[in-house]
C-alpha positions as CSV (number, residue, x, y, z in Angstrom):
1,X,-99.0,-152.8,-162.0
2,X,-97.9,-156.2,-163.2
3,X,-97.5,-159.7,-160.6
4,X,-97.7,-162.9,-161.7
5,X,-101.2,-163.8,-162.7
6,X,-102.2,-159.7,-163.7
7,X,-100.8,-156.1,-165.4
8,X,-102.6,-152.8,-164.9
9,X,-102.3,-149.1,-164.8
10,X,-103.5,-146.1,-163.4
11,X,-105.4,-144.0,-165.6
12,X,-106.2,-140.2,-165.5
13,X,-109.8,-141.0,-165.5
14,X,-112.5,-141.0,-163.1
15,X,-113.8,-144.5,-161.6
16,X,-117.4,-144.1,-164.6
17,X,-115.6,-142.9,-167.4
18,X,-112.4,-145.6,-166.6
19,X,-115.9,-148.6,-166.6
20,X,-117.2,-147.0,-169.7
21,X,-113.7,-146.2,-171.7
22,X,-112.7,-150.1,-170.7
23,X,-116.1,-151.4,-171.8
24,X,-115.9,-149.7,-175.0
25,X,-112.3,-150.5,-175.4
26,X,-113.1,-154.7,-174.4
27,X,-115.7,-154.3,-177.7
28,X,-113.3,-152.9,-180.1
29,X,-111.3,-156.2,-179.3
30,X,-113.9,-158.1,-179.9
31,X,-114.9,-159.0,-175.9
32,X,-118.4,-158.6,-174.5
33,X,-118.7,-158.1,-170.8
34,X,-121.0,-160.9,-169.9
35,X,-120.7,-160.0,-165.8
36,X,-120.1,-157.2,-163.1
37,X,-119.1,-157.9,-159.7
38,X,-119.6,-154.4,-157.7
39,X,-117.6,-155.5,-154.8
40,X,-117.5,-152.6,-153.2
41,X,-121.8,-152.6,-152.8
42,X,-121.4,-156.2,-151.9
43,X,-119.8,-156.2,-148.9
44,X,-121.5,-153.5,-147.7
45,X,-124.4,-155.1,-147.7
46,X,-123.1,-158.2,-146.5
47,X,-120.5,-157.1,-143.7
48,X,-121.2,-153.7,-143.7
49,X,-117.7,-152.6,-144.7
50,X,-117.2,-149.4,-146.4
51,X,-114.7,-149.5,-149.5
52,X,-113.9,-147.1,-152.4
53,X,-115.7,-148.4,-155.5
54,X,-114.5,-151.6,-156.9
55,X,-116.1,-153.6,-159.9
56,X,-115.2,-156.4,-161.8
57,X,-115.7,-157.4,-165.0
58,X,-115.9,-160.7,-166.4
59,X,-115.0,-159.9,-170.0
60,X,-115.8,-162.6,-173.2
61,X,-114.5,-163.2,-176.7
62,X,-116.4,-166.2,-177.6
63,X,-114.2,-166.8,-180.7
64,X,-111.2,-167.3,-178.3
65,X,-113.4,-169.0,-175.5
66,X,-114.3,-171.8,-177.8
67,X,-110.6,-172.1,-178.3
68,X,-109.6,-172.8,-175.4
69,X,-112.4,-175.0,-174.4
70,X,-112.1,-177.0,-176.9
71,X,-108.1,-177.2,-176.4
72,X,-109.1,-177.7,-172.9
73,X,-112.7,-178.2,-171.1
74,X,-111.5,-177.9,-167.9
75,X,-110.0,-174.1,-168.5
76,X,-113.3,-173.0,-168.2
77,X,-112.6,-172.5,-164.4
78,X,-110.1,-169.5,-165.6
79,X,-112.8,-167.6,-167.6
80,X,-114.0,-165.3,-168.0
81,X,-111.0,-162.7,-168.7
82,X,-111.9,-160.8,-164.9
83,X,-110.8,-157.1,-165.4
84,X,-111.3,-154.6,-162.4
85,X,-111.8,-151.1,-162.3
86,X,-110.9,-149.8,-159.0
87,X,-110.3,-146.6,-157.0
88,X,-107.0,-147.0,-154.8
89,X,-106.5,-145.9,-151.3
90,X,-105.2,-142.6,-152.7
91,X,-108.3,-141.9,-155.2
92,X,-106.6,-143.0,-158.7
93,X,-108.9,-145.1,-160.5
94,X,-106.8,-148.4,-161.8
95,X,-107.9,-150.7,-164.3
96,X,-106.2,-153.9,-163.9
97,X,-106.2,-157.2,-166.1
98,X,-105.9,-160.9,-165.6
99,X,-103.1,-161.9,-167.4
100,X,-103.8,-164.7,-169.9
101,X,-100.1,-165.4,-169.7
102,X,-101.2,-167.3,-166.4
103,X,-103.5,-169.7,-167.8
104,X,-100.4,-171.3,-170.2
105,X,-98.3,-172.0,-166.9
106,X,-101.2,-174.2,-166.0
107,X,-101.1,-176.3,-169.1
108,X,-99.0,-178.1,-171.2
109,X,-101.5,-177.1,-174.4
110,X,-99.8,-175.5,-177.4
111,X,-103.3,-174.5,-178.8
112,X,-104.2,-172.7,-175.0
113,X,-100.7,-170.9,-175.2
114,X,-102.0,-169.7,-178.9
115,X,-105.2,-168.2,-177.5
116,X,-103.2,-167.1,-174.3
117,X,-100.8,-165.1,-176.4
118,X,-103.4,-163.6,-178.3
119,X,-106.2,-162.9,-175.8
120,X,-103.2,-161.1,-173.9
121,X,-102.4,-159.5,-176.9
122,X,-105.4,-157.9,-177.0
123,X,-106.4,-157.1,-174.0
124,X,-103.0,-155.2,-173.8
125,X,-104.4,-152.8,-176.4
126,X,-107.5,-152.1,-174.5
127,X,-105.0,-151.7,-171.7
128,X,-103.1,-148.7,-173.8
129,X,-106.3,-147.4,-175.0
130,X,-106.8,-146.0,-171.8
């Protein structure tokens, strides 16, 4: 999976052990997850509408996030790095990114293309690690 604004794969691994292998894989890189979204439980409590597990996770390297807010204060409305771990309509569990790569088409900063390139860098290991 790649678009404009994320990349992803599917991974041979169910939708708990794809959560825990990406959390474990986000702290290698030096990212802490500081939120998780569990969509899925959210609107069914809220609208009552059934959907196969979906969580995201709102990953931080603080190193990099003071980076880019200080190249930037307003770029705090792109962070943190949201990663979701999903199960598809089929029953493969994907694990998708947001692509860093996005934020620098939003700014003429050379500094938040710097931590762009190696936040992405990064989480594209995590994302091989699975």
């Amino acid at each position: 999976m790649q678009n404009a604004y994320g990349f992803g794969k599917t991974v041979a691994l169910s939708y708990e052990q794809a959560l825990e292998k990406a959390t474990a894989e986000l702290q290698k890189e030096g990212f802490g997850v500081l939120t998780e979204i569990d969509v899925a439980a959210t609107l069914k409590k809220k609208l009552g509408a059934d959907m196969p597990p979906y969580k995201i996770l709102g990953a931080c390297n603080p190193p990099f996030a003071h980076r880019a807010l200080a190249a930037e204060p307003t770029i705090g409305l792109l962070l943190p790095c949201n990663i979701v771990v999903r199960v598809d309509a089929a029953g493969a569990t994907q694990v998708e990114f947001m692509d860093p790569a996005a934020m620098q088409k939003m700014s003429d900063s050379a500094e938040l293309a710097a931590v762009a390139a190696e936040v992405r860098a990064r989480l594209l290991r995590v994302m091989d690690a699975l």
